[in-house]
C-alpha positions as CSV (number, residue, x, y, z in Angstrom):
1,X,0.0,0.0,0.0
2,X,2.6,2.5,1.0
3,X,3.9,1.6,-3.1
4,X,1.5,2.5,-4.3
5,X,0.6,5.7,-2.8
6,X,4.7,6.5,-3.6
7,X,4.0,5.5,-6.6
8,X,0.9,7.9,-7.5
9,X,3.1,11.1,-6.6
10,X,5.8,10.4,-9.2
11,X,3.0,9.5,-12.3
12,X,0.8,12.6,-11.3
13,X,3.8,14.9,-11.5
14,X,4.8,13.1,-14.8
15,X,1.6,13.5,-16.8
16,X,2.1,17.5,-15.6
17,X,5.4,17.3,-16.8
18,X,4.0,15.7,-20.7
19,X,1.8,19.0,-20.7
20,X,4.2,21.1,-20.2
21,X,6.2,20.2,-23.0
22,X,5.2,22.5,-25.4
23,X,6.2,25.4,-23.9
24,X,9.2,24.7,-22.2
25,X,11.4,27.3,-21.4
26,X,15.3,27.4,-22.7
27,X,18.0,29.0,-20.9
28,X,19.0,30.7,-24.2
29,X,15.2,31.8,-24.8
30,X,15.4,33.0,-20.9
31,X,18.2,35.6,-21.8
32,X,16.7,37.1,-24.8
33,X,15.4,41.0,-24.2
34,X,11.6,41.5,-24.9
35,X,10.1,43.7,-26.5
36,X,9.6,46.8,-24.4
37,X,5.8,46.5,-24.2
38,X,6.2,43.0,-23.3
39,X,8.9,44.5,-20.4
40,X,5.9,46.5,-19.1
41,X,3.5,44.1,-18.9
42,X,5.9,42.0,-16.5
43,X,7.0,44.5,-14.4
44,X,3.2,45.3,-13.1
45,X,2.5,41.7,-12.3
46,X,4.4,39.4,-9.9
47,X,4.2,36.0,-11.2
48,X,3.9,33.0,-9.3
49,X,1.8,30.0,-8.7
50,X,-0.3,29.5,-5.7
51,X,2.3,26.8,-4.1
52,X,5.5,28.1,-5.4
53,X,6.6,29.5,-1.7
54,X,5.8,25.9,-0.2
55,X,7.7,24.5,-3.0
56,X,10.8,26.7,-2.6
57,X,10.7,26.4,1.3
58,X,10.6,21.9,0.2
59,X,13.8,23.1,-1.7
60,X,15.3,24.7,1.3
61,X,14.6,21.4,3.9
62,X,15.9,18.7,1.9
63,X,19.3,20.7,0.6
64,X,19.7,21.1,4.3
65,X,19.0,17.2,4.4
66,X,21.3,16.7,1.8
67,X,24.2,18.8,3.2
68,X,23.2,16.2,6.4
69,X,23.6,13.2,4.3
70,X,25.5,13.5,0.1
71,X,24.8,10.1,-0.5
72,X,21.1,9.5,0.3
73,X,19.2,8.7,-3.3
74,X,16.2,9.7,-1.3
75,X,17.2,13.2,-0.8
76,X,18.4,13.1,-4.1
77,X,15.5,11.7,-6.0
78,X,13.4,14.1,-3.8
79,X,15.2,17.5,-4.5
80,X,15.2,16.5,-8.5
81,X,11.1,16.1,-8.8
82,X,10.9,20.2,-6.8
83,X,13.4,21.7,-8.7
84,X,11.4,19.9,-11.9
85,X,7.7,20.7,-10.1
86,X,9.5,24.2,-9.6
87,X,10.3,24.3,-13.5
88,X,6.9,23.9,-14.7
89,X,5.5,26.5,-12.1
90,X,7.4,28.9,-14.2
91,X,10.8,28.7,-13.0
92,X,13.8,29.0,-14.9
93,X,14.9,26.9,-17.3
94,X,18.2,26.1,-14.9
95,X,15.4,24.0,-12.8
96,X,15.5,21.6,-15.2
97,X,18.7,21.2,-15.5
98,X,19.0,20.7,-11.5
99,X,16.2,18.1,-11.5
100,X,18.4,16.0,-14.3
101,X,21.4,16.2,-12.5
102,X,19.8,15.0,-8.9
103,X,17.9,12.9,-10.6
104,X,21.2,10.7,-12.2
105,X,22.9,11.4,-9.2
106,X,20.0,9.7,-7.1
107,X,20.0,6.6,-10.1
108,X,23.3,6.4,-9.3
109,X,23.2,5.6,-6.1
110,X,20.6,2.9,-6.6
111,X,18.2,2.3,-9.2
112,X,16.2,-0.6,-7.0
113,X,13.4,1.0,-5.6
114,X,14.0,4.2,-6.7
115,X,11.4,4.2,-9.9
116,X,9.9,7.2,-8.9
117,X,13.3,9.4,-9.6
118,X,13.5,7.7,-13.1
119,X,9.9,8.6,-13.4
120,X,11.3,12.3,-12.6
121,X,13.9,11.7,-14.9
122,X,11.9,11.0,-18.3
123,X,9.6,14.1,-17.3
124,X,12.6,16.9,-17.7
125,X,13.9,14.5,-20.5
126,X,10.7,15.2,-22.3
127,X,10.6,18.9,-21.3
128,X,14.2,19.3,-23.0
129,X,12.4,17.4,-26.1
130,X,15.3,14.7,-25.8
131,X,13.3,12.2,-26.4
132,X,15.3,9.3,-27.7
133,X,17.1,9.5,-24.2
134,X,13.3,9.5,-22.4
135,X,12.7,6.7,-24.3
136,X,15.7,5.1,-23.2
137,X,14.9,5.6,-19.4
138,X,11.5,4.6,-20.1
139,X,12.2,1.5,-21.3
140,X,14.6,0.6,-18.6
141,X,12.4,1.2,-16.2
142,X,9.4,-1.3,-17.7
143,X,12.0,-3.3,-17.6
144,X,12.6,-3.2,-13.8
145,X,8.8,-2.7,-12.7
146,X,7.3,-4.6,-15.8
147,X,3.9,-4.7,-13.1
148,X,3.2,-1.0,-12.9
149,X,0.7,-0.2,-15.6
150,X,1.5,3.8,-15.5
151,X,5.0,3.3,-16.3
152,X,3.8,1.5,-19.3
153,X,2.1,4.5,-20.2
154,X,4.8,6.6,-19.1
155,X,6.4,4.4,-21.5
156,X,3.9,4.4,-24.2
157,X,3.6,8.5,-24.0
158,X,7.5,9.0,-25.0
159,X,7.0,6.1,-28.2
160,X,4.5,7.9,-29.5
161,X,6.4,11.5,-29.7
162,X,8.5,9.3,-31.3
163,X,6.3,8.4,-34.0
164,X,6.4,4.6,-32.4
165,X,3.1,3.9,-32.6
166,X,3.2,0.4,-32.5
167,X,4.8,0.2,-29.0
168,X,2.7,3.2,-28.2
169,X,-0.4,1.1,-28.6
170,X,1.2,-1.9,-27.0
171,X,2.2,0.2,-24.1
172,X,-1.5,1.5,-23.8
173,X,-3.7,-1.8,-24.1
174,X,-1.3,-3.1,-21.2
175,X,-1.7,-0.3,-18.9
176,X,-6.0,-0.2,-20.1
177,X,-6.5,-1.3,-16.5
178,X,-5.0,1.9,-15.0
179,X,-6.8,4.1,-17.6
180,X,-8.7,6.6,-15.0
181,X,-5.2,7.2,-13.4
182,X,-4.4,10.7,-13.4
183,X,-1.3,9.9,-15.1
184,X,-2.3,7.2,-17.9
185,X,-6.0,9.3,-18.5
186,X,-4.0,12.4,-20.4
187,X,-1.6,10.3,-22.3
188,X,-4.0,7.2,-23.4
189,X,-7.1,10.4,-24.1
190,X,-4.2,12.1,-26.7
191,X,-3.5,8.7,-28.4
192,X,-7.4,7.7,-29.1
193,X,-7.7,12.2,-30.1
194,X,-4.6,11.4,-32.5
195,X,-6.8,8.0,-33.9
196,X,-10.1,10.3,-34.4
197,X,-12.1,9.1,-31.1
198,X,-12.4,12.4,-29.6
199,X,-15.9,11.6,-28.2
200,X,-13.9,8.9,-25.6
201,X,-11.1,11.2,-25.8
202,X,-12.9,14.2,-24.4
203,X,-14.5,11.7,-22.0
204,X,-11.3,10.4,-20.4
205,X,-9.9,13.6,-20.1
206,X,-12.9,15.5,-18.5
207,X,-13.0,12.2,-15.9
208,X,-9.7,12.9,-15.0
209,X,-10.1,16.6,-14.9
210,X,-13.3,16.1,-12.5
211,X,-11.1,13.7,-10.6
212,X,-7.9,16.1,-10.3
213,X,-10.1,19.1,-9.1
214,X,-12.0,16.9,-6.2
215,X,-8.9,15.4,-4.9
216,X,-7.1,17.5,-2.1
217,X,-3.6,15.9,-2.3
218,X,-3.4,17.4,-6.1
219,X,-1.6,20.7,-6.6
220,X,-2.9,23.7,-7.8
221,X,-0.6,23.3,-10.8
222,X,-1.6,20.1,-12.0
223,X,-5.4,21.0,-11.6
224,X,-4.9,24.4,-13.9
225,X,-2.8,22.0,-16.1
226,X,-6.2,19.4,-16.2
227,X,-8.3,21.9,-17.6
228,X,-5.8,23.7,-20.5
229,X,-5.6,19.7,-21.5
230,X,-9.4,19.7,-22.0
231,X,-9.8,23.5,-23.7
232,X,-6.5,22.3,-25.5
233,X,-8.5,19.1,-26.9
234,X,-11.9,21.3,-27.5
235,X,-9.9,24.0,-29.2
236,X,-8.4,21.5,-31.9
237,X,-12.1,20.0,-32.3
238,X,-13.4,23.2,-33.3
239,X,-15.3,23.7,-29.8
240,X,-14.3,26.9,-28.8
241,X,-16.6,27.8,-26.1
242,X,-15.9,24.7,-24.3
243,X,-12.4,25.7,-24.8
244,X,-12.8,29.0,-22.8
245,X,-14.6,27.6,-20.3
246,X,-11.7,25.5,-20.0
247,X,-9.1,27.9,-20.0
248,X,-10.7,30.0,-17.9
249,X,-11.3,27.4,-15.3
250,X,-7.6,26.7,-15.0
251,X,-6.7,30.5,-15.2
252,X,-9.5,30.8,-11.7
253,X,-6.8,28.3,-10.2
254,X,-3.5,29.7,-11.2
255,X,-3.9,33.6,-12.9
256,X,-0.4,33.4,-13.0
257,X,0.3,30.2,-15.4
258,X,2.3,31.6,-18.8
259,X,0.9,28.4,-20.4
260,X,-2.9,29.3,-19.8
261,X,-2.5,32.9,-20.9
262,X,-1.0,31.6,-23.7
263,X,-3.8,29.4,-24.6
264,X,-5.8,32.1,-24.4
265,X,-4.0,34.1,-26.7
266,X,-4.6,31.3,-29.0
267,X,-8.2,30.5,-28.5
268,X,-8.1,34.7,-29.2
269,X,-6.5,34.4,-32.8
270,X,-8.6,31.4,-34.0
271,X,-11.7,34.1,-32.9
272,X,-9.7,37.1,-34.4
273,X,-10.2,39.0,-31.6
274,X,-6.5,41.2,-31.8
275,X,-6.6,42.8,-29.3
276,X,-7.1,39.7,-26.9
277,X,-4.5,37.9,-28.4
278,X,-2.4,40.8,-27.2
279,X,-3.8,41.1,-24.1
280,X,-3.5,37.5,-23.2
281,X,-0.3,37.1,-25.1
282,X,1.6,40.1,-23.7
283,X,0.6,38.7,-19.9
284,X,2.2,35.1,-20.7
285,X,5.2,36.6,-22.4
286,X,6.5,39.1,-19.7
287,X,6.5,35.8,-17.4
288,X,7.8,33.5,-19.8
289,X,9.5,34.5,-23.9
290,X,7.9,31.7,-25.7
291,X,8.3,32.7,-29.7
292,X,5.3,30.7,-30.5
293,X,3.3,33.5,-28.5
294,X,5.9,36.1,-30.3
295,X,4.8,35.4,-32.8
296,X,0.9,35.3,-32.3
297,X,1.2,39.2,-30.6
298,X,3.1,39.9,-33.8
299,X,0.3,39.1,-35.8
300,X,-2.0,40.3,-34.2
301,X,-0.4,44.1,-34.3
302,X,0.0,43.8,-37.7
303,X,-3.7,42.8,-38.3
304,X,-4.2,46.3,-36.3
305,X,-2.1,47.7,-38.7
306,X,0.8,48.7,-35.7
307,X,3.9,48.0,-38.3
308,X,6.0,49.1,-35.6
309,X,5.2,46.6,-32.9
310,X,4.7,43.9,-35.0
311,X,7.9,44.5,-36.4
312,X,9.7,44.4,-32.7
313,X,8.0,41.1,-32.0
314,X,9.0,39.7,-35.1
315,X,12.7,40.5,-34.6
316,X,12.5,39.5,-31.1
317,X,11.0,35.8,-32.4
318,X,13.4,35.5,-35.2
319,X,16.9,36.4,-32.6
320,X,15.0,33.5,-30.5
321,X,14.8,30.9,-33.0
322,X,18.2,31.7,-34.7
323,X,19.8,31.0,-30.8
324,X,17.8,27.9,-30.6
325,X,20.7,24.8,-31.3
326,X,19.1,21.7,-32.4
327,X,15.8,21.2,-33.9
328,X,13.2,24.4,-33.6
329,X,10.5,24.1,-31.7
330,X,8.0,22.7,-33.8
331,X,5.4,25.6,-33.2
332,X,8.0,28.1,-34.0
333,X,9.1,26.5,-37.3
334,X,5.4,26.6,-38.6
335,X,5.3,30.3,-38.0
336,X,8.3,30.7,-39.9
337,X,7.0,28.7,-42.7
338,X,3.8,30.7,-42.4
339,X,5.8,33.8,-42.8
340,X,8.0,32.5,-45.8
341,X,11.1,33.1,-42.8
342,X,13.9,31.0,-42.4
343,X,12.4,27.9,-45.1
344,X,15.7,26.3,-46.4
345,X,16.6,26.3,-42.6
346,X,13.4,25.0,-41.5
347,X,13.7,22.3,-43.8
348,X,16.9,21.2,-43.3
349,X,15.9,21.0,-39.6
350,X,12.9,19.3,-39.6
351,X,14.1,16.7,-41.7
352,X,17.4,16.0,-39.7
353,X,14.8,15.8,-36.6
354,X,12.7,13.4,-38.7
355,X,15.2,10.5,-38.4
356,X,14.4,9.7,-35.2
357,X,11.4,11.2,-34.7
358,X,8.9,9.7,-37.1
359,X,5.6,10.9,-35.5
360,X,2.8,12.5,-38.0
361,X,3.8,16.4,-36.8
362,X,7.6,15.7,-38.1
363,X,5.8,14.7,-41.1
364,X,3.6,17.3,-41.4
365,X,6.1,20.1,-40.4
366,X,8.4,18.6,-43.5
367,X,5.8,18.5,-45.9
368,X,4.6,22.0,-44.7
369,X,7.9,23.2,-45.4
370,X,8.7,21.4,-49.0
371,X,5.4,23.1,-50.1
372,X,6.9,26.1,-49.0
373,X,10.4,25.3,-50.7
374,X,7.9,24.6,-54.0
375,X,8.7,20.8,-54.2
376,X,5.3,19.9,-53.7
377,X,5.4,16.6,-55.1
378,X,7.6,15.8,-52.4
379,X,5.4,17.3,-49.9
380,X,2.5,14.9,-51.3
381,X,4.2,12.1,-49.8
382,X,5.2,13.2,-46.8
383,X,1.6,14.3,-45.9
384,X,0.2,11.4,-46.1
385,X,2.6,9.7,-43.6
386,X,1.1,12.9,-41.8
387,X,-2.0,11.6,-42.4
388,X,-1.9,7.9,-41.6
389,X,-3.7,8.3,-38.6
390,X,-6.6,10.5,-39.7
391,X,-6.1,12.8,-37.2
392,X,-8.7,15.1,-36.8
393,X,-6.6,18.6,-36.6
394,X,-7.1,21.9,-38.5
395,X,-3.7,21.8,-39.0
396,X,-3.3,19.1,-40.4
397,X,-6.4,19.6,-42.3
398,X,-4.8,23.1,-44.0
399,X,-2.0,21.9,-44.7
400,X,-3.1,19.1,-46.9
401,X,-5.6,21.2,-48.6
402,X,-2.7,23.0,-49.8
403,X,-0.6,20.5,-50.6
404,X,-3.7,19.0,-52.8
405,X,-4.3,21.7,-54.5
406,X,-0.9,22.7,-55.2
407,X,-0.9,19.0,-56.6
408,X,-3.9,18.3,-58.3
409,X,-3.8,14.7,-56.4
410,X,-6.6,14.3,-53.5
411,X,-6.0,13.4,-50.1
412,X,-7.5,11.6,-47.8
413,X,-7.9,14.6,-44.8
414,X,-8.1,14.6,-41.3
415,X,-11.5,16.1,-41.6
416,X,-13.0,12.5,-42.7
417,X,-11.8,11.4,-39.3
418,X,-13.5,14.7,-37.6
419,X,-16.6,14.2,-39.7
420,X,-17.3,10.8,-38.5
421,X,-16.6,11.6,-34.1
422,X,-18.2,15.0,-34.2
């Protein structure tokens, strides 16, 4: 018994961890000067989440434990999941790094009966979009508790950013038992969403929402991060009120979360409501730079007809993703593609990212960007590895609309899927 409830701390902080993926801070990103309007918005708010001062005194107590005892994995596996609970609450970037580094140090120590830290350990992986190593962890770990069902799904999340779908669904019928969890509902509702069941999709997820908010041994964080899960599912299906209602549920919790002012700032633009998208957008960027939301305030000036601003914002976003190393964020590579920015680099990326990652957005994103590059025959096939799932996404639906078009040659879209569930 005392396992299990160990046990139900590490997957609920893990499943917090998956959401938070997309907007992920980097230390380079961190550095970067705003815009100046962006600078004032920040310096009249004082972000933080609801626990972050019980989180930071936790931090205090067990590096005094620590300094007590170097070698305990406990204190070591303990101190990595604050400092990466202490990331996603909107600290720096540098929180993640601590949270890997505990986190091996505490493995290293002992990997018997320390699942939990490797638990921690895949979650920042995944946050850094270092997936391959995730996957590594994850599968290491199955292999040492090959009884837990949610580190099956832990392991079934990471295969299918991977584009591993067939492990992904092996992963997930295994761990079916577990499937109101708080940690396997989010993963197992995006996989059926990504197949086209969105009515069971939605269903999951609001269950496990519901569940979240009555539970008192939840934090604040992972209760806001419940509900922009559901307004994020209900604003790809076209629902948009249920969306807000959503968001705004999770912004009640924490008004101070960078990733629900940023999903409103995107529920904003697919209204065209400008000056909300600023609003919204300016608020998450003065706490955290993301370029994705850049570029959406950008956009939303220049659709005001404020060249001036929307120029600054576009500057800022392209110093942001030229600093990036690696792969770009896949949110700010579309934007550049959007824009006609950066394309030959884009590419180039995408596709090097594409060798390991094989999942239908690294498709998409490459075919989005040969149809930019005018090789659209190219970008044919490549959508419809994009669109072997039927995924139903507006995305993914634009894009191929384009890319059939441009082509003359149909496709089977995403919308069939949406068509069919809505």
């Amino acid at each position: 018994m005392q396992r299990r409830a160990i046990l139900t701390v590490g997957v609920v902080a893990v499943a917090v961890a998956v959401g938070g993926v997309a907007l992920a801070r980097t230390s380079w990103v961190s550095r970067l000067a705003a815009p100046a309007s962006v600078g004032a918005v920040g310096a009249r708010r004082e972000p933080g989440f609801t626990d972050a001062a019980d989180r930071d005194t936790q931090i205090r107590v067990w590096n005094q434990a620590l300094a007590a005892d170097p070698t305990s994995a406990l204190v070591l596996g303990q101190l990595a999941a604050l400092h990466a609970q202490r990331a996603r609450e909107g600290g720096t970037w540098d929180d993640y790094l601590q949270a890997e580094a505990y986190a091996r140090r505490s493995m290293g120590k002992r990997t018997n009966r320390n699942a939990s830290t490797t638990v921690t350990l895949v979650s920042v992986l995944l946050a850094q979009h270092r997936f391959t190593e995730a996957r590594d962890e994850a599968v290491s770990l199955v292999k040492r508790e090959p009884d837990i069902p949610q580190y099956r799904s832990l392991l079934g999340e990471v295969s299918m950013e991977l584009g591993d779908y067939a492990m992904t669904q092996s992963m997930f019928d295994s761990a079916w038992s577990e499937r109101a969890s708080l940690s396997t509902a989010p993963r197992l509702a995006r996989w059926m969403e990504l197949n086209g069941h969105i009515r069971e999709a939605r269903r999951m997820l609001a269950a496990a929402r519901d569940d979240a908010m009555s539970r008192r041994d939840v934090a604040n964080e992972t209760k806001a991060w419940f509900n922009m899960r559901v307004g994020d599912l209900e604003l790809r299906a076209g629902h948009l009120r249920a969306a807000e209602d959503a968001y705004r549920a999770g912004v009640a919790i924490e008004p101070d979360d960078p990733r629900l002012q940023a999903a409103m700032a995107r529920l904003a633009a697919s209204r065209g409501d400008q000056k909300n998208v600023i609003l919204w957008g300016e608020r998450a960027i003065g706490m955290q730079l993301d370029p994705g939301t850049l570029g959406l305030v950008g956009d939303a000036y220049a659709a005001l007809g404020d060249t001036a601003k929307s120029t600054e914002y576009f500057h800022t976003l392209e110093v942001a993703v030229t600093a990036q190393p690696g792969p770009f964020h896949r949110a700010w590579s579309l934007y550049l593609l959007d824009h006609g920015l950066r394309v030959s680099d884009v590419l180039r990326k995408a596709q090097e990212e594409l060798v390991d990652r094989k999942d239908i957005y690294g498709y998409d994103l490459v075919a989005w960007a040969l149809y930019k590059s005018g090789r659209n025959t190219e970008a044919m096939a490549m959508m419809r590895e994009a669109l072997k799932l039927h995924t139903p996404d507006p995305l993914l639906d634009r894009h191929a609309a384009a890319i059939a078009t441009a082509t003359g040659q149909p496709l089977i879209a995403s919308a069939t899927a949406r068509a069919v569930e809505n």
